[in-house]
C-alpha positions in Angstrom: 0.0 0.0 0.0 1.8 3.0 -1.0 1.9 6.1 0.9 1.4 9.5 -0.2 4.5 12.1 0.1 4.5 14.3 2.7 5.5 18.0 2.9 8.8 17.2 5.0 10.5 14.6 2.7 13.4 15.7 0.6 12.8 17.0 -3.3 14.8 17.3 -5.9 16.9 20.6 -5.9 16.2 23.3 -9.2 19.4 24.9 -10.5 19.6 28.2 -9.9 20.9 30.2 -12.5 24.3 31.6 -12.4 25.2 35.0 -11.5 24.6 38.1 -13.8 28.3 38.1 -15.6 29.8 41.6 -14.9 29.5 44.4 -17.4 32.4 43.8 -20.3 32.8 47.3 -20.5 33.3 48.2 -16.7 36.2 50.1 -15.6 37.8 46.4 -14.4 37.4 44.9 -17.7 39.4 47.8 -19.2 42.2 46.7 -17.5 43.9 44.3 -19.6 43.5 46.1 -22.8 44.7 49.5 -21.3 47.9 48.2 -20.4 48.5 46.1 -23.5 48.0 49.4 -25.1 50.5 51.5 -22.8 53.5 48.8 -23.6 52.6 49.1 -27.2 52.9 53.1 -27.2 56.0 53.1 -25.2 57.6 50.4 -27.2 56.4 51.8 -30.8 57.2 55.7 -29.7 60.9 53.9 -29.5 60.9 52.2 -31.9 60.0 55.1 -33.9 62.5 57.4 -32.6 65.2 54.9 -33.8 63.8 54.7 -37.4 63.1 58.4 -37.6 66.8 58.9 -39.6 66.2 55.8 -41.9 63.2 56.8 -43.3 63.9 60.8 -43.0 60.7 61.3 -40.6 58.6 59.5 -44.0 57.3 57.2 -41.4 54.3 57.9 -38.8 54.3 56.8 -35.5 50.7 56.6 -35.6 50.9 54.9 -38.9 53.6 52.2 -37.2 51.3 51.9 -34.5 48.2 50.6 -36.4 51.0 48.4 -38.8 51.8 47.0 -35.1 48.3 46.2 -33.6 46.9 44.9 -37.4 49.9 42.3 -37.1 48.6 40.9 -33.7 45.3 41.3 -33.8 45.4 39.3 -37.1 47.7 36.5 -35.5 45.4 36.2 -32.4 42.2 36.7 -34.3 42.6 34.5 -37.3 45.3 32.3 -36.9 45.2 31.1 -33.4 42.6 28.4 -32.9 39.7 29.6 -30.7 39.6 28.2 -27.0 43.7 28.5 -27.5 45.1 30.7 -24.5 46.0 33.6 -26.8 42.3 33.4 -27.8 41.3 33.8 -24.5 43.7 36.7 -24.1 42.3 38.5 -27.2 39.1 38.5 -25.2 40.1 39.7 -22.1 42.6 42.7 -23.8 39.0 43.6 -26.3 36.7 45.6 -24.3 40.1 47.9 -23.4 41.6 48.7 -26.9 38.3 49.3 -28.0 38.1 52.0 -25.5 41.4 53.4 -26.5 40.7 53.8 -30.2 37.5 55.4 -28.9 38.4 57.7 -26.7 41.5 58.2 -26.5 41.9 58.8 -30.0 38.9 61.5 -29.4 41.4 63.3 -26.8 43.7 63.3 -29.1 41.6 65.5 -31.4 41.3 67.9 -28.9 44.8 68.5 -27.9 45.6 68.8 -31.3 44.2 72.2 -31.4 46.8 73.3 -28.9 49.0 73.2 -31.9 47.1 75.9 -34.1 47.3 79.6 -33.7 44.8 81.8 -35.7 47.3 85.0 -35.9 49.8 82.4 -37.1 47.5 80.9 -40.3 46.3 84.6 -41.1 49.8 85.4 -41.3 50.2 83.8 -44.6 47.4 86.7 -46.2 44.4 85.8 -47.9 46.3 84.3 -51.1 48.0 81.7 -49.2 44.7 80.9 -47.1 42.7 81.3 -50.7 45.1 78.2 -52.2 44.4 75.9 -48.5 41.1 76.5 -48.9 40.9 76.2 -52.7 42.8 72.5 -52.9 41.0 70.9 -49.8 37.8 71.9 -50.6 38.3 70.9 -54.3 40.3 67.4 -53.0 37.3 66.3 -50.9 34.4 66.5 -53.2 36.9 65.1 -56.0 37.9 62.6 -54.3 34.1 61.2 -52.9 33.4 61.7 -57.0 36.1 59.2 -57.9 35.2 56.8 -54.7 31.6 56.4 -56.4 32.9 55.9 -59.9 35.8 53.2 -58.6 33.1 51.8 -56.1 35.0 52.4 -53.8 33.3 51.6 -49.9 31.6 55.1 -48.5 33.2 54.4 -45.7 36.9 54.2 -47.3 35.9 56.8 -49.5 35.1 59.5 -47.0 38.6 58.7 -44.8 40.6 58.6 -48.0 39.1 62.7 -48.3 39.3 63.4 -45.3 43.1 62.3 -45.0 44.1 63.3 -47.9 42.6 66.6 -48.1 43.1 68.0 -44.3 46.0 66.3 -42.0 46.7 62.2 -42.8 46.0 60.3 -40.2 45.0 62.9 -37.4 42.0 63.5 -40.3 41.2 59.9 -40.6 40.8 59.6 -36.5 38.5 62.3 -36.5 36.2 61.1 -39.0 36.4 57.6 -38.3 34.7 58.9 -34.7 31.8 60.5 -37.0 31.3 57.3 -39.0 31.6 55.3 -35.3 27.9 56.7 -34.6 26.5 56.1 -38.0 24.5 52.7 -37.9 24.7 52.4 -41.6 28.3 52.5 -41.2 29.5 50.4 -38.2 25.6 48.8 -37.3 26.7 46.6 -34.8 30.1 45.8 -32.6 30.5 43.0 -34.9 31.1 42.8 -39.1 29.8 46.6 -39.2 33.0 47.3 -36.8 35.1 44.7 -38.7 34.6 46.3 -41.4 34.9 49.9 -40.4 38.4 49.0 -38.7 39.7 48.3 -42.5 38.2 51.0 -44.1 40.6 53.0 -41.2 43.1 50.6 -41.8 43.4 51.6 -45.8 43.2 55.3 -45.2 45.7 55.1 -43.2 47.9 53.2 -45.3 47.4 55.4 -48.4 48.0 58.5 -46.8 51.5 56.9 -46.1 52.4 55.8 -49.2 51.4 58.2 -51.0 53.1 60.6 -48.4 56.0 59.5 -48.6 56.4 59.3 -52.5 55.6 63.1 -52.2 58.6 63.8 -50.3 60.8 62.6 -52.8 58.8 63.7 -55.8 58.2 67.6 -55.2 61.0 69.0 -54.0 62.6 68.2 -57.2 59.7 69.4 -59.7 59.4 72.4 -57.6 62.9 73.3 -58.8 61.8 71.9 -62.2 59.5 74.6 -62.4 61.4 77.1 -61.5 59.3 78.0 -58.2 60.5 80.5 -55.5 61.2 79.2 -52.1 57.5 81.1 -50.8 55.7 78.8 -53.7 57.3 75.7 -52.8 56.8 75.8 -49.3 53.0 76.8 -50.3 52.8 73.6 -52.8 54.1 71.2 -50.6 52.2 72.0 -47.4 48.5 72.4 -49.6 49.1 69.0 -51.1 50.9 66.5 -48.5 49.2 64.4 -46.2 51.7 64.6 -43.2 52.6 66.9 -41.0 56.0 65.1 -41.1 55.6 64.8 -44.0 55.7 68.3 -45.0 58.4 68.7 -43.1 60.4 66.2 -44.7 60.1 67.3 -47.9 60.2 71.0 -47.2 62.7 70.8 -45.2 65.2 69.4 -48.8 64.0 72.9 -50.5 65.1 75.9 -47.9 64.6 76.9 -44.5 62.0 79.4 -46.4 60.3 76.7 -47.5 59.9 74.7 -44.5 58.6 77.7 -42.6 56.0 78.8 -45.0 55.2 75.0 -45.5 54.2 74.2 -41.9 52.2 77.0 -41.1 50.1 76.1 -44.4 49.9 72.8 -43.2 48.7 74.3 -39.8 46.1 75.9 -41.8 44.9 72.8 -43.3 44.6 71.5 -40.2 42.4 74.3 -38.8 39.4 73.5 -41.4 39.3 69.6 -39.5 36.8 71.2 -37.2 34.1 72.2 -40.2 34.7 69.5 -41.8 34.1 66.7 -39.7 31.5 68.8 -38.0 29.9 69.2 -41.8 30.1 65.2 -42.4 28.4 64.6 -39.0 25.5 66.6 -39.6 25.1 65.3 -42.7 25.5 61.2 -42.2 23.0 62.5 -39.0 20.0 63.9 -41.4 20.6 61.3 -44.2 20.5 58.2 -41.7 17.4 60.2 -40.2 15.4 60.1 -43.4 16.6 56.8 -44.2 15.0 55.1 -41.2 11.8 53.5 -41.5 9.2 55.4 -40.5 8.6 54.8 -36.6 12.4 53.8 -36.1 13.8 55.5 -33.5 17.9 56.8 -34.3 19.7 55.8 -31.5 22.6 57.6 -31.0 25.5 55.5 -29.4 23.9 52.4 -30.8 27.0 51.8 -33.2 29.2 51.9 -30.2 27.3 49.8 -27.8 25.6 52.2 -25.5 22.5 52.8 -24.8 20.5 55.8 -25.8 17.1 57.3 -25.1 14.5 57.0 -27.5 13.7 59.5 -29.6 17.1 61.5 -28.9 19.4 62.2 -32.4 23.0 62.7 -31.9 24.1 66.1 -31.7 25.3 68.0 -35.2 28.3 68.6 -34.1 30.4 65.9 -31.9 31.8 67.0 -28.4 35.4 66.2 -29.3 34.9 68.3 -32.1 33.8 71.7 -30.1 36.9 70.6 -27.9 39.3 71.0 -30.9 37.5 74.0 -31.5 37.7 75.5 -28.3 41.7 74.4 -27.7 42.7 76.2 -30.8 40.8 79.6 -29.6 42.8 78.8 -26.7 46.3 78.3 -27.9 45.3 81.4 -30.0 45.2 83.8 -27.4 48.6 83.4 -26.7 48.1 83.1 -23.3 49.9 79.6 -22.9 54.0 79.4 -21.9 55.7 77.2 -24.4 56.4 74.5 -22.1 53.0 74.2 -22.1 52.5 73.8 -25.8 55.3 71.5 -26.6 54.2 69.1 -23.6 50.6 68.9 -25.5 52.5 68.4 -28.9 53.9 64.9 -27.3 51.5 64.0 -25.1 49.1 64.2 -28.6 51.4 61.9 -30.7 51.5 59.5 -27.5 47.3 59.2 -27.6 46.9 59.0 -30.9 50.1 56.5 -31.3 47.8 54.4 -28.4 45.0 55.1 -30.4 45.9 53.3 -33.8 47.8 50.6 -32.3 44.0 49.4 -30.4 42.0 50.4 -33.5 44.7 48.3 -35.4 43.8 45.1 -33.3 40.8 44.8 -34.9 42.1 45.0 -38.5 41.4 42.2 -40.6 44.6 42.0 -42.6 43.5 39.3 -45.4 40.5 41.0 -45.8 42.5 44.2 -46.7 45.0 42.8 -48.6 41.8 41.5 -50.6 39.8 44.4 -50.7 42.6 47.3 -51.2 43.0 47.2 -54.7 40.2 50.0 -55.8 41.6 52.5 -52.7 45.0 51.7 -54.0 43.6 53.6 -57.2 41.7 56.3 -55.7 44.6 57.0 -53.8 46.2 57.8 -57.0 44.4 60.0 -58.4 43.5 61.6 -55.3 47.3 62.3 -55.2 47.2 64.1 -58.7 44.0 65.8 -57.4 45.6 67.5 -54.6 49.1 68.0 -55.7 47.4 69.5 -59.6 45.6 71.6 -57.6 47.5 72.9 -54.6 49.7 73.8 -57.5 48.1 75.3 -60.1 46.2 77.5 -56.9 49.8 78.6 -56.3 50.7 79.6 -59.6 47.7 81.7 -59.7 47.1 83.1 -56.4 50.9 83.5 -55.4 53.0 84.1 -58.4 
């Protein structure tokens, strides 16, 4: 006779369900990556230092940087096997260096104003100013013309502008933080940032090889053409990407040359502020009227963060009024030189710290597979720029 079970008698225990896993993003998850990146910068800004009289200062640290993180994040990303220990180190180092290229990188942008002076750009008179603003805003649109007619990725287009027309790789940094919060452009942490990382990742490597073919190529035909030493220095700071890269090439002409060539290059640099700020609004409205109608744009949502609904991200980015504001700044000439020249490093060391995490996530293979249009557009977006910087010169400052 069987007995029915009573209250007190044992039962089978349920499983509970394991503990909430702790934010990936919070400050102790940073750790990892963080460091990674601080050996990286202080190794690469060596390295760098020792390579600066091979290459005759042709060479970027920032462009060495990302060269350096594409290297490993390819060998722990593709050709480790998953569950391996350097797998599992990839993970931990992840939600840090993607908090590097982010933000730090955005620093960056803003200490780079320190570096401009208004007096200093009005200096060169409204024909030097005419030709900087004459061959970058005639580079940019040419060059977005020749992306859509090579089919070349928006994405890779807009950077390939941006970097050749304003200031290389600085210029690539600050737009690739306006296509960051464009979910057409980088839609989710996954293949949209993939895929975002390489489009930085050729940019970057255009604007230094075409750089650096500039530095031996127009010092020479400047002579060729019989330009004075105020023409030269004009040509070669409208038209190359680098800051040391202007200085490298300049600096073979005269010591004319190289003065009148770095403060047009500091000109250039002063119309990164419009134009990123112009792009943002823009990718803002047209990804606004491309939403379905009821969708909400989420601002952050490329990036991973949470947004209210209904809230559109602002016209013009933060970092952006930051660069803004440290160039009205460093224009008052208020600021000791110490002051100045510590900014100056302390920028090269966050954006060196910068490229090296955003080059983590570059999928080299893909690039090498993919690079074959850009390699093209950088081309003629080098005879773009150079053809017009110089017939602007001819013209404008005979």
């Amino acid at each position: 006779m069987s007995t029915a079970r009573t209250t007190d008698q044992p039962t089978a225990q349920v499983p509970t369900a394991p503990p909430t896993p702790r934010n990936p993003r919070g400050t102790s998850a940073l750790g990892p990556g963080l460091a990674l990146a601080a050996v990286a910068t202080v190794a690469l800004l060596g390295v760098s230092r020792l390579l600066t009289p091979l290459t005759n200062g042709a060479l970027s640290p920032l462009v060495l940087a990302l060269v350096a993180g594409a290297v490993l994040g390819s060998v722990l990303g593709r050709f480790v096997p998953r569950g391996a220990r350097a797998a599992r180190f990839a993970e931990r180092v992840g939600p840090g260096t993607d908090w590097t290229a982010r933000t730090v990188l955005r620093a960056g942008v803003v200490l780079l104003g320190l570096q401009l002076s208004i007096p200093d750009v009005l200096a060169l008179g409204w024909r030097g100013i005419a030709v900087v603003v004459i061959t970058v805003t005639v580079t940019f649109a040419a060059i977005l013309g020749l992306g859509r007619l090579l089919r070349v990725p928006r994405a890779t287009t807009l950077l390939v502008a941006t970097g050749f027309s304003i200031c290389g790789a600085a210029a690539v940094s600050a737009m690739t933080s306006v296509l960051e919060r464009d979910p057409r452009t980088a839609p989710d942490g996954g293949a949209g940032a993939a895929r975002l990382r390489d489009d930085v990742a050729a940019a970057l490597a255009l604007v230094t090889v075409y750089g650096t073919v500039a530095i031996f190529v127009l010092p020479p035909l400047a002579g060729a053409l019989g330009l004075t030493d105020h023409q030269a220095g004009l040509w070669i700071g409208a038209s190359v990407q680098e800051v040391a890269q202007v200085v490298a090439a300049a600096g073979t002409v005269s010591a004319a040359a190289l003065a009148t060539a770095t403060v047009t290059k500091l000109a250039r640099v002063v119309l990164l502020a419009p134009l990123v700020a112009g792009a943002g609004a823009l990718l803002s409205r047209r990804a606004t009227i491309t939403a379905a109608p009821g969708d909400d744009v989420v601002p952050g949502a490329a990036e991973g963060r949470p947004a209210a609904r209904g809230r559109r991200a602002p016209l013009v980015p933060g970092f952006v009024l930051g660069f803004l504001a440290a160039v009205l700044l460093r224009s008052t000439g208020l600021l000791p030189d110490v002051v100045t020249a510590t900014a100056q490093q302390l920028t090269t060391i966050l954006f060196v710290a910068a490229m090296f995490a955003l080059g983590t996530g570059v999928d080299v293979p893909r690039l090498a597979r993919t690079a074959r249009r850009p390699l093209l557009l950088g081309a003629l977006g080098t005879v773009v720029v150079t053809g017009t910087a110089l017939t602007a010169v001819l013209l404008l400052a005979p």
